[in-house]
N, C-alpha and C positions, 0 to 999 in steps of 0.2 A: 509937299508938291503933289496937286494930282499923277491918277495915273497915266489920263491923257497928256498932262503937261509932258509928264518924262517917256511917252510916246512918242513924243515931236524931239526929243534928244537924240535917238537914236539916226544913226546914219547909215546903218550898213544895206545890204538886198530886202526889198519888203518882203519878200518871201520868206524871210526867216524874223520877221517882225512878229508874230505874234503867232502863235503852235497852232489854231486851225489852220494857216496857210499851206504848210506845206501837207501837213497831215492829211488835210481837206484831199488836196489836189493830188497827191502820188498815193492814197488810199482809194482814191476813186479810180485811177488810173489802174491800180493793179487789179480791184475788185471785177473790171469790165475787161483784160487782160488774162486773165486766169481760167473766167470762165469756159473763155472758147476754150483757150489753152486745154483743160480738162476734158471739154465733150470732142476732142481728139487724142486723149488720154482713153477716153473711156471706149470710145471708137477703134481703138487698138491701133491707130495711125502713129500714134506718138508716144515715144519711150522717155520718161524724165530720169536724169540721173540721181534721184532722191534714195533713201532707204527707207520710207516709209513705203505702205504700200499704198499705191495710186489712189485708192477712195480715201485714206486717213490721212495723204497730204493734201486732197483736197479739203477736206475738213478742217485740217489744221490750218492751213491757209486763210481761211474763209473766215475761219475763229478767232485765231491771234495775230493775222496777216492783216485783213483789211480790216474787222471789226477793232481789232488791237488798234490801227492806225485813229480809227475813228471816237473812240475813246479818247485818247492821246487830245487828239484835237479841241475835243469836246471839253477835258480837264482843267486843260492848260489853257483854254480861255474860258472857263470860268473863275478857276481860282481868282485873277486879280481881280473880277468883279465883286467877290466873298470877301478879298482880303485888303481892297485897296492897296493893294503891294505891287510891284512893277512886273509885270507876265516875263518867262523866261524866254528867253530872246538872242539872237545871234549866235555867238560861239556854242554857250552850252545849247541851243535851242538844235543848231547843227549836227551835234556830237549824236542830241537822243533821237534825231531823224538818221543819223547814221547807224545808229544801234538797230531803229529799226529794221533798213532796209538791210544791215548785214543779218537782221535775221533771217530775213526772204532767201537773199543766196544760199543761209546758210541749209535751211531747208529742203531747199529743192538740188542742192547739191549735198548732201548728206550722204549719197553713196559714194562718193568722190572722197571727202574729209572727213568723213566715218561719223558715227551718230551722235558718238558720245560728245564729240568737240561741235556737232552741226548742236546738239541741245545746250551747251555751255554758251555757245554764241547768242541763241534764238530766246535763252532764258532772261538773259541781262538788258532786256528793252522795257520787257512790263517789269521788272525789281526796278529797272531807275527812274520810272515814270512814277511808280506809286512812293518811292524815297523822294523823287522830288514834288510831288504834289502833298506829300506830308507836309517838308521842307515846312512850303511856305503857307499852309494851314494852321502849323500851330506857331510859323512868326508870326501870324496877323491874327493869331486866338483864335480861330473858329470852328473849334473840339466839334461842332456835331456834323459839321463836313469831313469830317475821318472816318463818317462809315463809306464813304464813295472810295476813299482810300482801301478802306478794308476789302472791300468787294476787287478791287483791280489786284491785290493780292492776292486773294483766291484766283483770282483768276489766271496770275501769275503762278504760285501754285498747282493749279491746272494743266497749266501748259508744261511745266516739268513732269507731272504725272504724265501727261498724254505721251512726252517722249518716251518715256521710261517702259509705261506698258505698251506700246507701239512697236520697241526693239526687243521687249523683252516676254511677252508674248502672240507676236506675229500681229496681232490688231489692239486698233485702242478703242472698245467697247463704253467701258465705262468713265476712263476719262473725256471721252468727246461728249457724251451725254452730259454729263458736270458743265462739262463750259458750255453747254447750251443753254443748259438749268440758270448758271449764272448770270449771262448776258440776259435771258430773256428774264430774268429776277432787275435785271440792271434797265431794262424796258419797263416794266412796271412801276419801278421805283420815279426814276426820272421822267420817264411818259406821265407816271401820275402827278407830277407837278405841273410840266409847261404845258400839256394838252390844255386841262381847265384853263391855268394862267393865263394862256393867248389866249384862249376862247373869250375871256371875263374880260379880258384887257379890248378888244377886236368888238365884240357884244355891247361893252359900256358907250362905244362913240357912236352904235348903230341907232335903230330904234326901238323903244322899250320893249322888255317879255323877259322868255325865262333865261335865269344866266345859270352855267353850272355851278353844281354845288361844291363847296369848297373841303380841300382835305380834311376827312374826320375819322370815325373812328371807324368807320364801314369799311373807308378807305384801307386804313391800317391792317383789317383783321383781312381783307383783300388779298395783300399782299404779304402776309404771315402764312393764310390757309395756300398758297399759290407755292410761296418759296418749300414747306410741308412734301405738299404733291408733288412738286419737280425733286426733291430727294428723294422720295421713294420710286419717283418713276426713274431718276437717276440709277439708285442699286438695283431695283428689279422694274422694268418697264411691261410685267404682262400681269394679269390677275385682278380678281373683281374688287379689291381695295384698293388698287394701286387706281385703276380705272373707274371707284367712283371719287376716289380725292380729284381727281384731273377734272372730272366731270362736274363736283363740286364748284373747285375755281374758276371755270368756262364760265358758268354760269353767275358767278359772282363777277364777273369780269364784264358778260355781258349788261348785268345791271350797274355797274362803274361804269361801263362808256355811258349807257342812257343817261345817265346822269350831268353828262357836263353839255347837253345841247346841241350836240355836234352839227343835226337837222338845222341848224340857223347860221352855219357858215358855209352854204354853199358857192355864196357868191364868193368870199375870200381864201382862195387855192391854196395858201400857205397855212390858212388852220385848218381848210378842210381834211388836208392828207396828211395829218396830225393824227383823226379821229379814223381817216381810214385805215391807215398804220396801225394804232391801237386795236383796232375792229380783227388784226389778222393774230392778237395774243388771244381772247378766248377763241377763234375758231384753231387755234395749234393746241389749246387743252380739252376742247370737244374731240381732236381726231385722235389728241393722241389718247383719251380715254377709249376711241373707238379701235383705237391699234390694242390696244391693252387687252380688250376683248376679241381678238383676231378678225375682229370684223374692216378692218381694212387696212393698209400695208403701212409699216413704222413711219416709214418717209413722209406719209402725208403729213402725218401733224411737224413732224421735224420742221419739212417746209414753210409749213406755214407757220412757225417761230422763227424760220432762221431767211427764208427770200422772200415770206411776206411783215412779219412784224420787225424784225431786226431790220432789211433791208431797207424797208419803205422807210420806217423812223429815223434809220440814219441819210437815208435821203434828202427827208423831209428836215432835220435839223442842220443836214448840212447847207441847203439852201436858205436858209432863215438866218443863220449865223453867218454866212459869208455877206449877205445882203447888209444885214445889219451894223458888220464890224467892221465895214469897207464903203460907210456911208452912202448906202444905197437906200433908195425907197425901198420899204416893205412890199413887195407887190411881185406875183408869181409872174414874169414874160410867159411867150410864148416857147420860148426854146423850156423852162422850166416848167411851165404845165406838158408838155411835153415827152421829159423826164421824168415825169409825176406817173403819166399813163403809161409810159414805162415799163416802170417798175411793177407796177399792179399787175400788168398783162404778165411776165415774168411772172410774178409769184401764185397765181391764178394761172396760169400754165404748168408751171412746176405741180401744182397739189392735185391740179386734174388728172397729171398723168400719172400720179401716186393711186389715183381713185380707181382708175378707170384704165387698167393694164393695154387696154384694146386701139389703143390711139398713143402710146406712151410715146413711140418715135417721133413722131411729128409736134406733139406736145413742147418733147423735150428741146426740140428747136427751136421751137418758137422762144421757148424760158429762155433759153440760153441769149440767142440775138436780143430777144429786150430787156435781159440785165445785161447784157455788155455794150447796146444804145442807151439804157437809164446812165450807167458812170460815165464811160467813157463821153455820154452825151453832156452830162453835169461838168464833167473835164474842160472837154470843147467849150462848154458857154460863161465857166466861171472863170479858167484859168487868168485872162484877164484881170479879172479881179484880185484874185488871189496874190498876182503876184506885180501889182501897181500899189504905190502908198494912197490910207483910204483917202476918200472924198471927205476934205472938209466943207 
């Protein structure tokens, strides 16, 4: 039986039909919740009862909070496309949205339940996401989709580091860099599939000219020189080897986007901010090359891997997969372009005020209110969707 057919079996809330749904929608929700939450954190207006310290719960939040949730999503509806096997669903689908959001509580209340038990709780969401995306990878054969596995491990791994060195020396320096390393290793990878893909699939119905070039080996060493430099700028993030590897893959990075056409989808909103997405990984290993040389502040390049290329790409896939999985036209509304400019002003806010110390207040407002209008706005215009059985 297909896996649509045993789609149409199921009878319980469609919200829990298929793992973008919920992931989608309560990762978006909390990603556009947090924020503010934090720039009154940071404001010194609001005390959280965490035991982290205020900047490395936001970090960690941002990291294995939403980004984790958005993975999740991402996973667990690919997988049955890979494996023609039925996506996890209801009970168990319920259990691993619970896992998650007890990791949230467990987090932010950690000075209440003590750390040790807030990291036992917040560790066992990414171990059962990547045990159950193994699961059903090697039921249906598809050994070379086990590296996406491997990476959500690390990353899982990470996030036990981050608790560990977080309580156990006053800050988590070197584990939050890792799981930037990683996620933004996790952009490269899967950005360097669908960007071209849609772009060649979206291009082929248009009219003739240049389509991007398809995964090869440029691509490969890409993203080998790239995962390289984020380890070394991981251990040590200053120094003129560490900031010409960065500078290296910026630049390799910038010639991978030239490459897939992007200049030819302006008219279609949904792969153009594909390519704008991608456009903010080499500008995060240009800056972070230039942070390396202390010629501008760490944050910036951060930024611009973590609220403009992570941000924007999980934006930009959430909106394409919830369209698509819920029998929706392909086609950006206006509530979604919307969301689109969004995001962008947010993360081109945030890197300016990293640049440019002399406007950072205002900047930082500005970042703030238009990521918590990109999610929360994606919330508002999808949730509908999200949580109605799709359109046949």
């Amino acid at each position: 039986m297909a896996t649509m057919q045993k789609l149409r079996g199921y009878r319980g809330p469609a919200l829990f039909s298929y793992g973008f749904r919920p992931f989608f929608l309560f990762g978006a929700i909390y990603a556009g919740a947090i924020v503010p939450l934090w720039m009154a954190v940071f404001a010194g207006d609001v005390s959280l009862p965490t035991a982290f310290a205020p900047r490395d719960w936001h970090v960690h939040e941002m990291l294995f909070g939403y980004v984790g949730a958005v993975i999740a999503g991402f996973l667990l509806t690919a997988v049955p496309n890979w494996t023609g096997r039925l996506p996890i669903q209801g009970g168990p689908l319920v259990a691993l949205f619970g896992a998650w959001l007890a990791g949230r509580l467990a987090a932010t209340f950690s000075g209440i339940i003590g750390w040790q038990f807030a990291l036992a709780i917040d560790a066992a969401f990414l171990l059962l996401l990547a045990a159950a995306a193994a699961r059903e990878i090697i039921a249906g054969r598809k050994w070379g989709n086990l590296k996406l596995v491997g990476i959500v491990s690390l990353l899982a791994a990470t996030n036990i580091a981050f608790h560990l060195e977080a309580h156990l020396n006053g800050v988590a320096d070197y584990s939050a860099r890792a799981g930037i390393a990683l996620v933004v290793t996790l952009v490269c990878v899967i950005g360097g599939r669908i960007v071209p893909s849609f772009t060649r699939n979206w291009l082929s119905r248009q009219k003739r000219g240049r389509l991007p070039v398809p995964f090869g080996r440029f691509d490969a060493a890409t993203v080998a020189v790239s995962a390289c430099a984020l380890v070394a700028w991981a251990v040590v993030p200053s120094g003129r080897a560490v900031a010409g590897a960065l500078g290296v893959a910026g630049v390799l990075h910038v010639i991978r986007l030239a490459r897939w056409a992007g200049h030819r989808t302006i008219s279609d909103r949904l792969v153009l901010i594909l390519h704008v997405a991608y456009a903010f990984v080499p500008a995060g290993f240009l800056l972070a090359a230039l942070s390396s040389l202390d010629l501008v502040a760490p944050s910036a390049g951060i930024h611009a891997w973590t609220g403009g290329a992570i941000g924007s790409m999980t934006i930009a896939v959430m909106t394409r997969a919830s369209l698509g999985h819920t029998g929706q036209e392909l086609s950006a509304s206006t509530a979604t372009q919307a969301v689109y400019a969004s995001i962008i002003i947010a993360a081109l806010a945030r890197i300016c005020a990293a640049v440019d110390p002399t406007y950072s207040i205002p900047l930082l407002m500005i970042a703030g209110i238009a990521w918590a209008g990109a999610f929360l706005g994606f919330a508002l215009a999808y949730a509908p969707l999200l949580c109605s059985a799709r359109k046949l």
